[in-house]
Backbone as CSV, one residue per row, in Angstrom:
resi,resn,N_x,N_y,N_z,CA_x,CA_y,CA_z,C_x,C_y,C_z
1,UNK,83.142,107.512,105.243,84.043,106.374,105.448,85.250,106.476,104.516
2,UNK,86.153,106.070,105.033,87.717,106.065,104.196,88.227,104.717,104.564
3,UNK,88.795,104.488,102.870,89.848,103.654,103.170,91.088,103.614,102.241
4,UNK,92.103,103.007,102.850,93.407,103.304,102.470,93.650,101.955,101.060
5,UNK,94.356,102.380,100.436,95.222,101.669,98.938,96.268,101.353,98.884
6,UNK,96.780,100.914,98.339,98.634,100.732,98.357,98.445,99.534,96.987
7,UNK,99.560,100.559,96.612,99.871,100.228,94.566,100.661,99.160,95.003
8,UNK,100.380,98.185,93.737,100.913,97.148,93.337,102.452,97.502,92.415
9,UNK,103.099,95.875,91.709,104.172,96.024,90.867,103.407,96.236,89.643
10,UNK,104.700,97.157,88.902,104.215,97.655,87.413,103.973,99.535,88.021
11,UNK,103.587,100.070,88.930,103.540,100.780,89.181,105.144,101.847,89.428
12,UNK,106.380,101.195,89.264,107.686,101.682,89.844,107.872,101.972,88.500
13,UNK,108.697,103.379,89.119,109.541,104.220,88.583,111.628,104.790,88.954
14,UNK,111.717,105.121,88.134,113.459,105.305,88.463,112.972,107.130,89.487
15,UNK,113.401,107.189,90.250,112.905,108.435,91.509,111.740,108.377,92.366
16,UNK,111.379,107.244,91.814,110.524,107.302,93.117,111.044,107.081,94.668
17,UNK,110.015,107.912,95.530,110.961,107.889,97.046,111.977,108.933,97.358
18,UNK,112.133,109.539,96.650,113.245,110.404,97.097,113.059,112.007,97.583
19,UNK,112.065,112.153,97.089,112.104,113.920,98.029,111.445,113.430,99.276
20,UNK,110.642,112.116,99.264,110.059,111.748,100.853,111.189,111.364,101.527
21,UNK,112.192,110.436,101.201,113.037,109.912,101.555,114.120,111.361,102.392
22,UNK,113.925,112.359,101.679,114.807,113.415,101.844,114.027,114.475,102.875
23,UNK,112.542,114.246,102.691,111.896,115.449,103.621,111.715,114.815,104.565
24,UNK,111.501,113.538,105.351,110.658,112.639,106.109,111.547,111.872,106.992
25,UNK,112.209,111.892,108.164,112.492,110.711,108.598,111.840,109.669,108.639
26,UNK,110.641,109.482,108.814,109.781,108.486,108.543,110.351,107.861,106.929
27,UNK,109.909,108.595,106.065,110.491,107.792,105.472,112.036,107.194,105.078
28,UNK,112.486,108.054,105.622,113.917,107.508,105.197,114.120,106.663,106.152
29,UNK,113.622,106.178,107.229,113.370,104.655,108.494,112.845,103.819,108.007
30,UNK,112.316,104.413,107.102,111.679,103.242,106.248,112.553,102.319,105.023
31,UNK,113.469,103.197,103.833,114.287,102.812,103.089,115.448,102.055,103.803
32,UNK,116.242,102.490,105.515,117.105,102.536,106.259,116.513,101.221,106.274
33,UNK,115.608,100.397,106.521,115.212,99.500,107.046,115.186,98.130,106.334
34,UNK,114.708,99.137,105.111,114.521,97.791,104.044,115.960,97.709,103.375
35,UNK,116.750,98.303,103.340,118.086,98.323,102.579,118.912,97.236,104.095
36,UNK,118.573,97.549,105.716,119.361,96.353,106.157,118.675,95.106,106.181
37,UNK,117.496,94.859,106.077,116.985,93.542,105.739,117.577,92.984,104.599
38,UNK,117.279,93.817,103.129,117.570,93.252,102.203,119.132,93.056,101.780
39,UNK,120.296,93.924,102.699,121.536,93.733,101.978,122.139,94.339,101.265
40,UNK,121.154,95.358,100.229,121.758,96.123,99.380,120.868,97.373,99.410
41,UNK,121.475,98.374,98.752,120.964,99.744,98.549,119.904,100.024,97.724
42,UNK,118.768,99.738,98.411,117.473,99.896,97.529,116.910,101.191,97.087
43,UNK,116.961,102.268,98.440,116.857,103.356,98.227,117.847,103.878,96.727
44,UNK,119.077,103.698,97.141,120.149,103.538,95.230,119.407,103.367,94.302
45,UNK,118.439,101.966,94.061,118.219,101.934,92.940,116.719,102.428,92.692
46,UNK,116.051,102.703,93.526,114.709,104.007,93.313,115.104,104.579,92.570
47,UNK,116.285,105.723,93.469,116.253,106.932,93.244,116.972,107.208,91.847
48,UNK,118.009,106.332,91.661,119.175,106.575,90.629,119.432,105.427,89.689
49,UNK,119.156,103.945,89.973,118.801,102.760,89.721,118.423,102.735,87.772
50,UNK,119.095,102.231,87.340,118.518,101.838,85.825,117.007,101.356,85.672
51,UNK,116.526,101.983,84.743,114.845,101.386,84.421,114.889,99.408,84.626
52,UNK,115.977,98.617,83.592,115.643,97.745,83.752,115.919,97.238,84.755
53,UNK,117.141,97.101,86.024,117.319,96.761,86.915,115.765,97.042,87.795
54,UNK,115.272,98.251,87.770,114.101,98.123,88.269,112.492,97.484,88.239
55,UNK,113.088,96.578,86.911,111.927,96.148,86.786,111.887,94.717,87.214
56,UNK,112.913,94.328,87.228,113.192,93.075,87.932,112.546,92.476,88.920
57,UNK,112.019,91.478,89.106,111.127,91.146,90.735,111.521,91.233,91.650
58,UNK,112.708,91.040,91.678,113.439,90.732,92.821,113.349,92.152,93.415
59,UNK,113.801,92.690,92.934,113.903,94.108,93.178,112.639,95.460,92.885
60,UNK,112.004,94.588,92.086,110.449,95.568,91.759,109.519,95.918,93.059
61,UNK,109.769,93.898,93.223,108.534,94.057,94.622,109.060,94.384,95.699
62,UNK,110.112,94.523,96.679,110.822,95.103,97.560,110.298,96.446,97.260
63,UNK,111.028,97.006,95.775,111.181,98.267,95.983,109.559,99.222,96.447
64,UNK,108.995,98.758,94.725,107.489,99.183,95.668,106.343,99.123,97.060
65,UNK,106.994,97.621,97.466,106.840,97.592,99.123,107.035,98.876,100.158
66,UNK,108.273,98.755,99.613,109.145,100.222,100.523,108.567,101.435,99.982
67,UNK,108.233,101.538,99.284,107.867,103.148,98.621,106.176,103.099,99.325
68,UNK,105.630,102.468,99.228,104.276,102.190,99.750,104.091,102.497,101.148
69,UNK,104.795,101.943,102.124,104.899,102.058,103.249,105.630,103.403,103.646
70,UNK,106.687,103.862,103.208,107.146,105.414,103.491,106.310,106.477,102.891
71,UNK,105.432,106.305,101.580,104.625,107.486,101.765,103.031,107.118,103.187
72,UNK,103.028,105.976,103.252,101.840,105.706,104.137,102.800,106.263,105.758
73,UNK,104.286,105.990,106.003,104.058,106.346,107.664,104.314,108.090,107.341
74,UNK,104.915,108.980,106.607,105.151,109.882,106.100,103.667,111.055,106.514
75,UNK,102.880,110.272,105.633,101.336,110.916,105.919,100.828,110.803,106.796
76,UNK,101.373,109.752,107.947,100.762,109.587,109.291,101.045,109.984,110.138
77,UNK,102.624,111.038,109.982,103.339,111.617,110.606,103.111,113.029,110.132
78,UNK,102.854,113.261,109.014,102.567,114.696,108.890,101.657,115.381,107.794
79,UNK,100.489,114.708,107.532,99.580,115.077,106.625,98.370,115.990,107.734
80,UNK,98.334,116.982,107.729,97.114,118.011,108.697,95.744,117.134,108.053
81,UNK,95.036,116.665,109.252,94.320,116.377,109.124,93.905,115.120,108.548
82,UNK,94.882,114.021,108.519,94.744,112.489,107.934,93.825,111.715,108.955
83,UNK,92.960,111.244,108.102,91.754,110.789,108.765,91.699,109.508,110.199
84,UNK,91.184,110.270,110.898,91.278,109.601,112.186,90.558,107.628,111.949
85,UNK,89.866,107.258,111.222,89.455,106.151,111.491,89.107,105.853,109.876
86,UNK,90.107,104.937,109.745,90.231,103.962,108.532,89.325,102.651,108.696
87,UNK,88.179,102.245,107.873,87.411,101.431,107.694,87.950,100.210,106.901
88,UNK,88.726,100.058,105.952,89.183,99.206,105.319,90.535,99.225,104.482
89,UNK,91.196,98.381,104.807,92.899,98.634,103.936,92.587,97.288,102.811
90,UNK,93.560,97.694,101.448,93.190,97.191,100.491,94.638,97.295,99.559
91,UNK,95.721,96.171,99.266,96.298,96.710,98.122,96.731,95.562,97.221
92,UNK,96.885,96.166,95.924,96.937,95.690,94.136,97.734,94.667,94.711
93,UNK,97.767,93.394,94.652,98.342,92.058,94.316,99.849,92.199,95.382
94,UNK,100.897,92.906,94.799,101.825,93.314,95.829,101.561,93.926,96.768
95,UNK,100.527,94.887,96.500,100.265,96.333,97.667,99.344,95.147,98.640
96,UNK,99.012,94.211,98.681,98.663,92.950,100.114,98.827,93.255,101.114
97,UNK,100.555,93.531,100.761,101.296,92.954,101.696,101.729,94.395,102.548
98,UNK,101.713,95.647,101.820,102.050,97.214,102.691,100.642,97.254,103.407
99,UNK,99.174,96.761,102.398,97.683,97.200,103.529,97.747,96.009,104.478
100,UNK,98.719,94.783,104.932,98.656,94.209,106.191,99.664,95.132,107.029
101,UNK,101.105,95.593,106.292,101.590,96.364,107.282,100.790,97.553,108.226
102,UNK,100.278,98.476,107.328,99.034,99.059,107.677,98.270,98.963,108.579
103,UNK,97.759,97.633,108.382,96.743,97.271,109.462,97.157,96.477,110.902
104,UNK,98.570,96.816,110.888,99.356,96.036,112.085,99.416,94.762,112.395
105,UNK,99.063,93.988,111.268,98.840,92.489,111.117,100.905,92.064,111.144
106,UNK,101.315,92.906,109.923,102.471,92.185,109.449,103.089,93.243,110.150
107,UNK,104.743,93.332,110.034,105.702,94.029,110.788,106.304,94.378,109.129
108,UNK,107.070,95.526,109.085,107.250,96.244,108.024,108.958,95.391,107.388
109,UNK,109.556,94.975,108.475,110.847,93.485,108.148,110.253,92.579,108.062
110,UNK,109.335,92.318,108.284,108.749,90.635,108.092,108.508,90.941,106.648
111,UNK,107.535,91.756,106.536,107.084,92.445,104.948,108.012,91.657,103.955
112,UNK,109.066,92.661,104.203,110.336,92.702,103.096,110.934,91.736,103.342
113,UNK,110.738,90.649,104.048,111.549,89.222,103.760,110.151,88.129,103.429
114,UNK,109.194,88.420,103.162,108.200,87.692,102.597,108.226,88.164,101.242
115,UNK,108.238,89.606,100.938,107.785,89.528,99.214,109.195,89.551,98.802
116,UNK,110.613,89.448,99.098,111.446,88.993,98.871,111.483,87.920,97.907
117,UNK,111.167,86.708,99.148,110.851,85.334,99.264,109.816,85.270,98.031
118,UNK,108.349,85.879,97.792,107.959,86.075,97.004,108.287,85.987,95.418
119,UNK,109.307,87.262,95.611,109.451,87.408,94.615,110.716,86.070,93.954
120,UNK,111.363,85.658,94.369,112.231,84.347,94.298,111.708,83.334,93.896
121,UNK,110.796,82.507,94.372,110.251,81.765,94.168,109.432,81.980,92.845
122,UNK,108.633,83.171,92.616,107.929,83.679,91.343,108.888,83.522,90.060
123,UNK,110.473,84.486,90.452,110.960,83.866,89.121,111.602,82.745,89.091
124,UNK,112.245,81.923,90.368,112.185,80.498,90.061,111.043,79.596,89.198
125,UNK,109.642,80.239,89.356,108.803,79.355,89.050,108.702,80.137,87.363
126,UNK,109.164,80.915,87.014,108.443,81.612,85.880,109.949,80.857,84.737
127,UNK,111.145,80.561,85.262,112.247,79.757,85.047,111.547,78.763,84.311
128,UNK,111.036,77.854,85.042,110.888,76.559,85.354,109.248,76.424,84.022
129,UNK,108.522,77.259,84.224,107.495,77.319,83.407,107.349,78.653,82.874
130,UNK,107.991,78.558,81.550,107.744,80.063,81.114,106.686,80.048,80.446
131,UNK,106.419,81.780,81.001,104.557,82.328,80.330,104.688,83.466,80.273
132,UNK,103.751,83.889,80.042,103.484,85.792,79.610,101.808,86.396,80.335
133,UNK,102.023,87.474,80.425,101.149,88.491,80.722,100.372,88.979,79.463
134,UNK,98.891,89.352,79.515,98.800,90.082,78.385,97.247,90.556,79.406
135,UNK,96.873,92.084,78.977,96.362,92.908,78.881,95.008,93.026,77.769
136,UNK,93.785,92.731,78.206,92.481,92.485,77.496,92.034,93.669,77.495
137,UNK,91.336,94.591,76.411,90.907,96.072,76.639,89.870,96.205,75.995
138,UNK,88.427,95.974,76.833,87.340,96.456,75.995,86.878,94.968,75.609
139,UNK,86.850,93.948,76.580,85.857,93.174,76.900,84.850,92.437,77.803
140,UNK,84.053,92.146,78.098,83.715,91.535,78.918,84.155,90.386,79.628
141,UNK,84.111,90.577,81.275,84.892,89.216,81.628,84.474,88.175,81.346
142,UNK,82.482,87.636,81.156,82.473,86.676,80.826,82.746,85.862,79.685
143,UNK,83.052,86.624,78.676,83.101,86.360,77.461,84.844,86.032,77.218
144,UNK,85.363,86.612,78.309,86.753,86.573,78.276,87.703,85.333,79.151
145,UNK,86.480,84.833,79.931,86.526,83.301,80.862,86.119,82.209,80.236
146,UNK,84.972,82.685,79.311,84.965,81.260,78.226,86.211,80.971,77.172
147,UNK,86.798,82.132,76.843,87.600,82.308,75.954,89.006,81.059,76.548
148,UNK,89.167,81.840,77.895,90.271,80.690,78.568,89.661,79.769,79.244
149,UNK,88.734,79.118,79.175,88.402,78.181,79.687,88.063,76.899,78.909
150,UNK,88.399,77.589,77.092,88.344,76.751,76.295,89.925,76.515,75.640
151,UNK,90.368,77.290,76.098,92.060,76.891,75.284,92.581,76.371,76.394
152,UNK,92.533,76.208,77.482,93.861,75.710,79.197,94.445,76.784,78.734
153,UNK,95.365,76.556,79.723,96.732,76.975,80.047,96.648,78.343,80.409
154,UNK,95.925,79.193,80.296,95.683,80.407,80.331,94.633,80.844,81.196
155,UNK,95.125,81.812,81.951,93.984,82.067,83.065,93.466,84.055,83.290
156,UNK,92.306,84.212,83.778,92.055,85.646,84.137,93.163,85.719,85.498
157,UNK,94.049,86.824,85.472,94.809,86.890,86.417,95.004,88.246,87.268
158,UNK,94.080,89.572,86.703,93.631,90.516,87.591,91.953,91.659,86.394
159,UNK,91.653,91.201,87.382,90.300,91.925,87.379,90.161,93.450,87.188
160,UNK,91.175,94.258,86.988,91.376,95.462,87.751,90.086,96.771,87.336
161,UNK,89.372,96.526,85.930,88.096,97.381,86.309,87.262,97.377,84.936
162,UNK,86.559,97.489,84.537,85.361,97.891,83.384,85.836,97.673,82.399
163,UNK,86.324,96.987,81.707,87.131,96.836,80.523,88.526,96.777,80.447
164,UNK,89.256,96.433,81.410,90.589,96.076,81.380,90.572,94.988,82.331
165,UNK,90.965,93.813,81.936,91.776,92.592,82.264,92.899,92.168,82.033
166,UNK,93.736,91.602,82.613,95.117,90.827,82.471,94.504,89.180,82.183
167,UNK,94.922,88.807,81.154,95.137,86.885,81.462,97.053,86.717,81.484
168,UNK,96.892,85.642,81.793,98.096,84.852,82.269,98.104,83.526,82.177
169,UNK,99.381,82.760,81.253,99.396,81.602,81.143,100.807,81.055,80.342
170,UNK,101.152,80.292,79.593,101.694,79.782,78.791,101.667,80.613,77.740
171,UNK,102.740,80.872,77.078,103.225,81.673,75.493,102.017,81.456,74.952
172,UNK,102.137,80.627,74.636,100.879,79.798,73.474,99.584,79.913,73.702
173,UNK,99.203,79.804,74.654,98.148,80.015,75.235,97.613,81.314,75.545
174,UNK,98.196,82.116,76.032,98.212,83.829,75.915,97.558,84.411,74.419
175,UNK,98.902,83.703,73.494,98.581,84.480,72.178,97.557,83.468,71.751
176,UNK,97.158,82.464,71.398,96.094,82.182,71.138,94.324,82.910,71.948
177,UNK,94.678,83.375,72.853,93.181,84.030,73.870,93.408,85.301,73.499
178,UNK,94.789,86.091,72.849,94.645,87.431,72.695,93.859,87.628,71.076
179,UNK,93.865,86.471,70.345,93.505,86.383,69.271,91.864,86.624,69.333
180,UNK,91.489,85.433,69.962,90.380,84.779,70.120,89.479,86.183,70.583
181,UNK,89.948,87.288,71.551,89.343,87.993,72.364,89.346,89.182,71.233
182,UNK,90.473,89.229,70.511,90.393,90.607,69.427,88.771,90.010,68.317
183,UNK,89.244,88.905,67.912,87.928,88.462,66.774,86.894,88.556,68.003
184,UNK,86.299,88.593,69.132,85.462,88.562,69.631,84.790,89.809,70.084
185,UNK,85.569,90.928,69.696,85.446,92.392,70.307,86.566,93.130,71.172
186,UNK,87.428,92.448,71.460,88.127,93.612,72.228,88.826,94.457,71.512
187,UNK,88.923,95.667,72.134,90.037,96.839,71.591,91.098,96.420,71.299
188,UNK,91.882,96.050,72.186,93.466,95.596,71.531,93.812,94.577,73.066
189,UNK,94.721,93.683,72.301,95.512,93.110,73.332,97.345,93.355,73.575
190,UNK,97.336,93.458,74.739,98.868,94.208,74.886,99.492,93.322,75.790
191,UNK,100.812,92.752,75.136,101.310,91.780,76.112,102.156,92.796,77.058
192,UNK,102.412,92.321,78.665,102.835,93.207,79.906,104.133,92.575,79.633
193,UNK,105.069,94.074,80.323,106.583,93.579,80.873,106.465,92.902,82.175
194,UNK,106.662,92.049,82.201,106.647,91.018,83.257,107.468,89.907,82.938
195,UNK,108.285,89.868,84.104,108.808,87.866,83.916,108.331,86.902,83.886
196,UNK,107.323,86.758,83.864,106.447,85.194,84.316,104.794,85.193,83.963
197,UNK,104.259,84.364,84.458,103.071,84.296,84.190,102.265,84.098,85.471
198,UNK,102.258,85.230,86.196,101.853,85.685,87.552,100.495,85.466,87.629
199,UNK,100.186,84.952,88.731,98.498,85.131,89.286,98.308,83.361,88.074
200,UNK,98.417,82.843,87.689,98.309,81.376,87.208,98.554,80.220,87.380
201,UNK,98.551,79.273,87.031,98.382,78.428,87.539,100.106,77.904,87.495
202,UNK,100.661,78.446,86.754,102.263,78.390,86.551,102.829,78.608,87.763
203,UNK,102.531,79.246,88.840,103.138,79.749,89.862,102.159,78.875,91.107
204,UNK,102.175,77.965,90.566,101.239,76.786,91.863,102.642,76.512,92.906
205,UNK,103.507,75.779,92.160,104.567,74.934,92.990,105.367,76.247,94.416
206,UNK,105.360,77.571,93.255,105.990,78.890,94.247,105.047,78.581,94.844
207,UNK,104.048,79.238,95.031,102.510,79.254,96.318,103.087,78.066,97.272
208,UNK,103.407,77.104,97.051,103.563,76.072,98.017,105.104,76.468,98.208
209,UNK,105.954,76.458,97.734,107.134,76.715,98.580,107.095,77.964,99.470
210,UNK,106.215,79.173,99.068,105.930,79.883,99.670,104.914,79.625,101.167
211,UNK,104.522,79.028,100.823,103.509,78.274,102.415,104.073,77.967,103.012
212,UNK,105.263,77.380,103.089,105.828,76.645,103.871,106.733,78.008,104.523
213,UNK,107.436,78.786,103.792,108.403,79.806,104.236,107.148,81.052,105.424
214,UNK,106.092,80.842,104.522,105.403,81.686,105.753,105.049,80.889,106.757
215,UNK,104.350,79.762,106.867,104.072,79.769,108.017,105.497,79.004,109.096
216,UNK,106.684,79.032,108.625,107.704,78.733,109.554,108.394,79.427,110.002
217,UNK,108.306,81.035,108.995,109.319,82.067,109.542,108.410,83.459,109.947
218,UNK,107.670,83.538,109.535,106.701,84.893,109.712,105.211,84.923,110.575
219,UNK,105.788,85.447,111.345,104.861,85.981,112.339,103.256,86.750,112.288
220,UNK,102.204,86.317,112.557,101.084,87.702,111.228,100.222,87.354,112.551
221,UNK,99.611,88.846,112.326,98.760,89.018,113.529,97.302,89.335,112.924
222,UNK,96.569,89.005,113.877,94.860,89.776,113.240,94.951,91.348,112.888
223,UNK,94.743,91.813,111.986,94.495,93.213,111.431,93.750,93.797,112.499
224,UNK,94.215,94.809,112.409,93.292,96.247,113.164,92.232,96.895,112.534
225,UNK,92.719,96.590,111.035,91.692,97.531,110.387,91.224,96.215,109.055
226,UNK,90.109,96.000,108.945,89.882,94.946,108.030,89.971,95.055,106.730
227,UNK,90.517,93.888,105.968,91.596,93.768,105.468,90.264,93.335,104.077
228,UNK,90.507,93.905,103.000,90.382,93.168,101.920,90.588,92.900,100.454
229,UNK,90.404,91.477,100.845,91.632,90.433,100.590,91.320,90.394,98.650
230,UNK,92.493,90.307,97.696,92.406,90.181,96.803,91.737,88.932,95.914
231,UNK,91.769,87.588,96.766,91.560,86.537,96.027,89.734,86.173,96.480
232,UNK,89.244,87.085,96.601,87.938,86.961,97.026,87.243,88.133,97.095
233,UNK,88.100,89.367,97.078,87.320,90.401,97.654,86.191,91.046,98.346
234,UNK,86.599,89.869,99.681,85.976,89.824,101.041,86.631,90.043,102.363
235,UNK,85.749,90.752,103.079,86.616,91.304,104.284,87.711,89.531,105.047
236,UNK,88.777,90.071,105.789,89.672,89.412,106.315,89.621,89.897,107.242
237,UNK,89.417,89.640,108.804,90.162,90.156,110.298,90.956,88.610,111.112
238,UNK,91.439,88.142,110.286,92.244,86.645,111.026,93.120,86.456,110.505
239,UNK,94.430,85.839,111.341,95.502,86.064,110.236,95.557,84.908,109.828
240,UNK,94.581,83.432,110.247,94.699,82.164,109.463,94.262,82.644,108.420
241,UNK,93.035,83.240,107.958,92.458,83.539,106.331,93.480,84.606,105.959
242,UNK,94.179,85.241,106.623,95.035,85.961,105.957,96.356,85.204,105.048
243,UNK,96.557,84.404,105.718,97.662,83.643,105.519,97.473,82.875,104.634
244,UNK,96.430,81.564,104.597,95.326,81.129,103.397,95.733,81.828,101.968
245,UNK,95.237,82.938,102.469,94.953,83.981,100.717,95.909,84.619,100.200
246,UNK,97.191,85.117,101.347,98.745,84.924,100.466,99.109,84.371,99.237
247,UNK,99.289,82.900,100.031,99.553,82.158,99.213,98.899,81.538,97.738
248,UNK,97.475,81.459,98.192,96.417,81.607,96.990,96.838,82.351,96.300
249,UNK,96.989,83.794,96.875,97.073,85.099,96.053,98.231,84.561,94.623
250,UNK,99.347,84.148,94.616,100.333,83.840,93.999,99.850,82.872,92.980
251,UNK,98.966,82.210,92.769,98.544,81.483,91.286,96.728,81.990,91.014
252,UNK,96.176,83.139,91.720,94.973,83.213,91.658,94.748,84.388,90.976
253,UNK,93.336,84.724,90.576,92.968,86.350,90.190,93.086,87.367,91.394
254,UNK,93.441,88.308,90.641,92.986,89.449,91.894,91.796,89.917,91.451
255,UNK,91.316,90.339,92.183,89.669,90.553,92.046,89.545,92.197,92.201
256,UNK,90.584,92.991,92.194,90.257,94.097,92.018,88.857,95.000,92.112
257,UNK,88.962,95.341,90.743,87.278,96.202,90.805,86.200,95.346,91.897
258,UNK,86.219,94.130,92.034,85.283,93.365,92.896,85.284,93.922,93.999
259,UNK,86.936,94.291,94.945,86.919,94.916,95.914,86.934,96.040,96.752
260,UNK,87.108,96.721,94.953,86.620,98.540,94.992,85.195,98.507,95.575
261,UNK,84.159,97.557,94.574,82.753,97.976,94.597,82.471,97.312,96.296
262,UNK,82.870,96.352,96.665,82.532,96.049,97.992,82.963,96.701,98.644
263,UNK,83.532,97.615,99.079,84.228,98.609,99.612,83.234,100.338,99.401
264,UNK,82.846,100.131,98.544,82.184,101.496,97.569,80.431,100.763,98.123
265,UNK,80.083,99.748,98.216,78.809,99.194,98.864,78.646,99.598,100.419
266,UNK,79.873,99.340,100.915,79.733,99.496,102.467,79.593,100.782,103.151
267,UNK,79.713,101.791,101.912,79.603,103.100,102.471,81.022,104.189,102.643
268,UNK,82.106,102.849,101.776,83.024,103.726,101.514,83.209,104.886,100.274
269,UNK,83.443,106.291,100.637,83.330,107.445,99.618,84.739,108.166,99.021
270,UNK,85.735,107.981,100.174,86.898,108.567,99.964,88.108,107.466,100.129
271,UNK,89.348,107.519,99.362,90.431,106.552,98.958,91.613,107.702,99.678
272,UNK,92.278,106.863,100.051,93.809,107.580,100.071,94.846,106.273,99.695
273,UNK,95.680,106.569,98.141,96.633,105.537,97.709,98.120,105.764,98.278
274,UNK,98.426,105.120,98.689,99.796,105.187,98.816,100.707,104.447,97.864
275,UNK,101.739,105.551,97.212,103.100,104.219,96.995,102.704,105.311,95.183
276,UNK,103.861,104.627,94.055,103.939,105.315,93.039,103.650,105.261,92.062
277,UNK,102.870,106.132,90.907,102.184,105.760,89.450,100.739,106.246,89.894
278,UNK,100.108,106.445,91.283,98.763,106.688,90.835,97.797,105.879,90.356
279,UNK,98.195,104.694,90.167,97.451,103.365,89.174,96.267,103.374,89.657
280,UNK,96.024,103.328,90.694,94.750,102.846,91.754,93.524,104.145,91.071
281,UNK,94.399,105.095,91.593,93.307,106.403,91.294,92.697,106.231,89.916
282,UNK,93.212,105.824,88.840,92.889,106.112,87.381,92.075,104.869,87.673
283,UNK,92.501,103.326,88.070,90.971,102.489,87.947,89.695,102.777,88.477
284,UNK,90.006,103.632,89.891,88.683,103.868,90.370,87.666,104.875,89.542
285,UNK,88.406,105.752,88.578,87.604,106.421,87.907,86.782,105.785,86.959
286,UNK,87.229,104.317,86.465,86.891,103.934,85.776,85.513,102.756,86.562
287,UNK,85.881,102.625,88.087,84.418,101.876,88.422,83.725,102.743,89.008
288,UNK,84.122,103.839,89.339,83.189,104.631,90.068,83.961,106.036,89.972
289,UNK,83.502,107.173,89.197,84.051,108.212,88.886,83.836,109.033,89.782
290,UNK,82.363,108.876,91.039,82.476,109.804,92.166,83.028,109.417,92.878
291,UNK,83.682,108.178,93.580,84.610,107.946,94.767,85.618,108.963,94.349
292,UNK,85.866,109.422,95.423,87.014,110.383,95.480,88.397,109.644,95.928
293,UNK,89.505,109.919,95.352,91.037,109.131,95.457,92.049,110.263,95.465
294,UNK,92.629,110.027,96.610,93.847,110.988,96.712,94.922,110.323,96.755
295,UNK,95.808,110.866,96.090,97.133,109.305,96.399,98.587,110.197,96.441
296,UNK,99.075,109.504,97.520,100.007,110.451,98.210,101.460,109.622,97.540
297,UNK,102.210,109.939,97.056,103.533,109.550,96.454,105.036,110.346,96.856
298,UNK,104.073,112.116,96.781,105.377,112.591,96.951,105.145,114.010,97.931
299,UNK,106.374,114.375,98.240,106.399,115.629,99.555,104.696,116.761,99.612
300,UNK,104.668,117.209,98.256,103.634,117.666,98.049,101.984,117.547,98.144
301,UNK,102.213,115.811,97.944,100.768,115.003,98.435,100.720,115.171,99.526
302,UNK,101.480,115.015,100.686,101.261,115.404,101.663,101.297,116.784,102.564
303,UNK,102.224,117.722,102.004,102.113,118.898,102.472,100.997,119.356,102.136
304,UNK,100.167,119.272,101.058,98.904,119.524,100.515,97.615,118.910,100.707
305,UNK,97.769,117.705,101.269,96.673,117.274,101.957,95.279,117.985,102.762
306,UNK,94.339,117.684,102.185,93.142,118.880,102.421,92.135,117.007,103.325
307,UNK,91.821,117.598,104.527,90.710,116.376,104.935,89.804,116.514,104.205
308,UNK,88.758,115.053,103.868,87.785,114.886,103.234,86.666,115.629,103.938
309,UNK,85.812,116.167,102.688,84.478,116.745,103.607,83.541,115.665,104.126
């Protein structure tokens, strides 16, 4: 059994996209596409684009959208031997929204004017309530849920595998739980480049302005290939629960490793990631070092593509 990945934000780089962009019409239909939705030259700032301009939301989550989806139609167009029947699509918090394109739920312009929208509303809301990211290493989650469940303001905001957590919350609240979690055992705490305080409860009011923009302008169909979903890491084939967990998704945990191992339960053995950094591959080693992960980013991932045994 196989199933497909697609990297989240934090994963972008200044070149990413560009020898696909250059070997692939596929992908370059793909950049062509998202640069006339969005207005401006996105492919530009991949390829040639300043680090910080790229880290920007506005422009982070677009960009990695697009990079996600051109190495995924890229490989579907010319990887020898890309596996005929995908069991489950799955991606990091942003990557949602490329494994619904994927699964023919979403349309690849609808995409890019939702995490747009997304991303707008996120730093409107991160404006409006400023917070921080920080990075838990080398503790346990439960020990790391009492921790924020006794200060507020601060929440678990991705799960991503065996000893690495993100919380998210309020300044104050952050550094008080990064404290609390070092005297309690963890390795170190590392606050993230990020604008806001994503996946928390800070980003409630976005989630709702965002509800409203999806369900009045965007179209979402039942998945082809079942979908699962970050804020539960449980299968999805409807696009009402799809739609539901969007918006959730935007003040909730991602449940990550939760939806590796349910995925890794069902009899899934082999990964293919799409999109840039590899991120995906390095957590799975860390929940399961025999799942096998191939992650396709650039001309070579795919000219080199060997089918799974």
């Amino acid at each position: 059994m196989v199933a497909y990945l697609f990297a989240g934000q934090g994963s972008q780089y200044i070149g990413m996209g560009k020898d696909l962009y250059e070997t692939f019409p596929e992908a370059k239909a793909v950049f062509d596409k998202a640069n006339q939705v969005l207005g401006f030259d996105l492919r530009q700032m991949c390829c040639s684009g300043s680090q910080e301009a790229i880290k920007m939301t506005h422009i982070c989550q677009p960009a990695v959208l697009t990079m996600d989806i051109a190495a995924f139609e890229a490989f579907k167009a010319h990887a020898a031997g890309a596996p005929a029947e995908v069991s489950f699509v799955a991606g990091l918090s942003l990557g949602e929204y490329a494994a619904l394109v994927a699964a023919g739920s979403l349309e690849f312009a609808d995409a890019i004017k939702l995490v747009r929208k997304r991303a707008e509303l996120m730093n409107e809301a991160a404006t409006r309530f400023p917070g921080k990211m920080a990075a838990i290493i080398g503790l346990e989650r439960e020990k790391l849920k009492e921790i924020c469940a006794a200060i507020n303001d601060v929440d678990l905001a991705n799960l991503n595998c065996p000893g690495q957590i993100v919380i998210s919350g309020t300044k104050e609240a952050v550094d008080k739980a990064k404290e609390c979690a070092v005297a309690q055992g963890a390795k170190k705490a590392v606050d993230l480049e990020v604008g806001g305080a994503f996946h928390s409860r800070l980003m409630w009011e976005a989630a709702m302005e965002f509800k409203n923009f999806l369900e009045e302008q965007i179209p979402l169909d039942d998945p082809k290939i079942p979908l699962v979903c970050n804020v539960d890491a449980q299968v999805k084939t409807k696009s009402i629960q799809i739609r539901e967990n969007l918006v959730k998704q935007i003040y909730s945990p991602v449940f990550w490793e939760d939806s590796m191992r349910f995925m890794l339960s069902q009899g899934v053995k082999n990964f293919v990631e799409f999109g840039p950094g590899r991120v995906l591959k390095g957590l799975m080693r860390k929940i399961d070092p025999e799942a096998q992960v191939v992650s396709i980013e650039k001309q070579e991932d795919i000219s080199g593509f060997k089918p799974f045994s």
